[in-house]
PLY file of the C-alpha trace (Angstrom):
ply
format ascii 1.0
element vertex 162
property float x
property float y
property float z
element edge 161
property int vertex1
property int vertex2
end_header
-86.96 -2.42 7.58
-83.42 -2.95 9.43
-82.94 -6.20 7.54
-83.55 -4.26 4.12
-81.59 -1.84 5.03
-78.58 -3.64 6.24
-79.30 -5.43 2.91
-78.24 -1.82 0.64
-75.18 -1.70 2.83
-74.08 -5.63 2.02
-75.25 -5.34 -1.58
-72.27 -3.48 -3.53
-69.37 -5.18 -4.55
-66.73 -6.08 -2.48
-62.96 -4.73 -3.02
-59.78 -5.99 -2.02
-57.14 -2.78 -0.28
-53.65 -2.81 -0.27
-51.68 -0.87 2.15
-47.79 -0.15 2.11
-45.55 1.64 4.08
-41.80 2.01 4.76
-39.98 2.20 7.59
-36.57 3.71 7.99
-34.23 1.39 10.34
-30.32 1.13 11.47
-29.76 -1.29 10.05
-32.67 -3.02 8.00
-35.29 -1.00 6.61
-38.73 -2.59 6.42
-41.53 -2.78 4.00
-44.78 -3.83 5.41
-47.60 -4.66 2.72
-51.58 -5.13 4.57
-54.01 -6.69 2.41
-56.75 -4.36 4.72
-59.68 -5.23 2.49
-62.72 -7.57 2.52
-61.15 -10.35 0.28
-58.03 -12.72 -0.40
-55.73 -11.13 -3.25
-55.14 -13.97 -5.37
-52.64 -14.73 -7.91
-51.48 -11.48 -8.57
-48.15 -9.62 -8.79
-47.49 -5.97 -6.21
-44.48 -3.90 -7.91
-42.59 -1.81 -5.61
-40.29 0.71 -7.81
-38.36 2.78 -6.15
-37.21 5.05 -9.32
-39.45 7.76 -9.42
-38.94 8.33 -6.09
-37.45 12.22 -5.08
-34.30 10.92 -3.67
-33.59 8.71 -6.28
-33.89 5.55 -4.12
-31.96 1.81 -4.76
-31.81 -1.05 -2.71
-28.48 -1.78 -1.04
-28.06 -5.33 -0.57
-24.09 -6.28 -1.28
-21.17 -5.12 0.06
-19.88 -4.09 -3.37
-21.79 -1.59 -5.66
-23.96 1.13 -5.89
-25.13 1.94 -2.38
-22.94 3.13 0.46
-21.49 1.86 4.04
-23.83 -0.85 5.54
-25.91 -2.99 3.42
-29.07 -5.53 4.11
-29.67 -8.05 1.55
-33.51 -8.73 1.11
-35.25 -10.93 3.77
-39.01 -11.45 4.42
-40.01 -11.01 8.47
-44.07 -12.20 7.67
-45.98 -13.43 5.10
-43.55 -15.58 2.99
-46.50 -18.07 2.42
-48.28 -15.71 0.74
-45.84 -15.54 -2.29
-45.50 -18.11 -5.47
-41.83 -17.66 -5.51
-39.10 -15.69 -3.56
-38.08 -12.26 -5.51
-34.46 -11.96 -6.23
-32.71 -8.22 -5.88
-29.49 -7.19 -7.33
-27.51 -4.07 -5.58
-28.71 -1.11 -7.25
-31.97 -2.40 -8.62
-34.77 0.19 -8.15
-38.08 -2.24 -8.45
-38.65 -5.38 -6.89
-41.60 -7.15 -7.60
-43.37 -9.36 -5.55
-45.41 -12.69 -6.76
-48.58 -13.36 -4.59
-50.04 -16.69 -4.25
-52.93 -15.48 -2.21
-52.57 -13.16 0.48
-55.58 -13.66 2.50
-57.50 -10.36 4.17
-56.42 -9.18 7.35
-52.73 -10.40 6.64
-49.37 -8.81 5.90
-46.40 -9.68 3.55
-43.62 -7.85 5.24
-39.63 -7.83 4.53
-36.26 -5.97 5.22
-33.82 -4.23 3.39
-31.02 -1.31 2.71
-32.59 1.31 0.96
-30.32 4.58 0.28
-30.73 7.23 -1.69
-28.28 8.50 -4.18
-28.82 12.35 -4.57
-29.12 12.97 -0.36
-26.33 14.20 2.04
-27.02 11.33 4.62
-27.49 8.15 1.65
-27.80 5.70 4.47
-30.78 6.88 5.84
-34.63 7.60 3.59
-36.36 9.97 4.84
-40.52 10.12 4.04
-39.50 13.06 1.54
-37.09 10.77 -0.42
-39.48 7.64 -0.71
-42.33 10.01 -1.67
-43.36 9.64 -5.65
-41.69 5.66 -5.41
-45.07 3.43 -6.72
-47.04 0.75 -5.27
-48.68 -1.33 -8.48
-51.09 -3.86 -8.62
-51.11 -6.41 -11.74
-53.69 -9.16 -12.92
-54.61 -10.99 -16.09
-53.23 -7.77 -18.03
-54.93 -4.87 -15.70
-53.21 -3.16 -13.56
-53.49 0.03 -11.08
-50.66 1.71 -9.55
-50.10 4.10 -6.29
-47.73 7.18 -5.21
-46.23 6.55 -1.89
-46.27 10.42 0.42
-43.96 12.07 1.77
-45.39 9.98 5.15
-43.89 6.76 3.27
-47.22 5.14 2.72
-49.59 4.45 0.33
-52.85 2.44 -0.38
-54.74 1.47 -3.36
-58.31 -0.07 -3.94
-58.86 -3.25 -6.09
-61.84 -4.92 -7.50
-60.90 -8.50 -6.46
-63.46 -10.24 -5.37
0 1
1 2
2 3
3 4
4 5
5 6
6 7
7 8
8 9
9 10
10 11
11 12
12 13
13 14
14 15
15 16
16 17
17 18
18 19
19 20
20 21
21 22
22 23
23 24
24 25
25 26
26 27
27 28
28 29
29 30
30 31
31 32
32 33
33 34
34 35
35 36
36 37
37 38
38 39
39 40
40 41
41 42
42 43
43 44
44 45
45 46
46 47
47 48
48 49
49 50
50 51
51 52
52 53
53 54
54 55
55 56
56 57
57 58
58 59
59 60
60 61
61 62
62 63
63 64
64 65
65 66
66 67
67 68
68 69
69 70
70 71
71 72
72 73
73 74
74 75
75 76
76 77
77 78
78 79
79 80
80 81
81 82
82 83
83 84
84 85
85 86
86 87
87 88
88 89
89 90
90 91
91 92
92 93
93 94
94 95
95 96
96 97
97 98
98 99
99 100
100 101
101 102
102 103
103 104
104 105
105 106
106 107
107 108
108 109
109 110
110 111
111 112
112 113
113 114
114 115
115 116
116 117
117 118
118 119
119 120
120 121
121 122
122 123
123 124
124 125
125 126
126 127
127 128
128 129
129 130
130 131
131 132
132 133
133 134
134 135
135 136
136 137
137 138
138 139
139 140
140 141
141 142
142 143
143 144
144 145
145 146
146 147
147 148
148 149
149 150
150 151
151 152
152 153
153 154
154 155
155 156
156 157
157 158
158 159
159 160
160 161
């Protein structure tokens, strides 16, 4: 009886969860990607755009352009295995997207960066309010599934990878 029912819990498919958050820092601002489900996300691509976001938000990663006072060029902290190739962003870009090799469950892809906002009073610093509506998407082999980051500058999205 326990074995069959253990059995119905083991039976249904298994998914692969994403989790991202930001986190406002002085200097570098961080984005920390989990892969919290039960399987390695393979050969995939995560998009993190920044332009529907309610303050507007662009990275700030040269000393000249669109962003204001201190800047942070982008620069990955954990997980750098995990990707095919190493994104490039330009000063003012709004999306950056992010190639993954595998990222294997349990791990994290993590990197820094200036974000600032451009319609704020204080541009330097993001609040959770000015990253909420900015999109966390998932793309593979033409499917993809997208999530709204919260005014609590996280969000999380379920995938049938494995």
């Amino acid at each position: 009886m326990i074995a069959s029912t253990i059995g119905l819990f083991c039976a249904g498919p298994l998914h692969a969860g994403i989790q991202a958050r930001f986190v406002e820092g002085a200097p570098k601002d961080r984005f920390i990607i989990e892969n919290v489900g039960a399987c390695d996300v393979e050969a995939s691509t995560l998009r993190i755009d920044l332009a529907p976001s309610s303050g507007r938000l662009i990275f700030d990663v040269s000393e000249a352009g669109a962003g204001v006072e201190v800047f942070q060029p982008l620069e990955f902290t954990d997980g750098v295995d995990a990707l095919l190739v190493l994104p490039s962003v330009e000063d003012g870009q709004t999306a950056v997207e992010l190639e993954i090799a595998s990222l294997k469950a349990g791990d994290s892809l993590a990197f820094t960066i200036d974000v600032d906002d451009t319609i704020g009073q204080r541009e330097i610093t993001v609040t959770g309010s000015e990253i909420a509506g900015a999109t966390l998407t998932y793309a593979k082999d033409g499917q993809s599934s997208s999530a709204v980051f919260s005014s609590d500058a996280r969000t999380s999205l379920t995938i049938p990878e494995c």
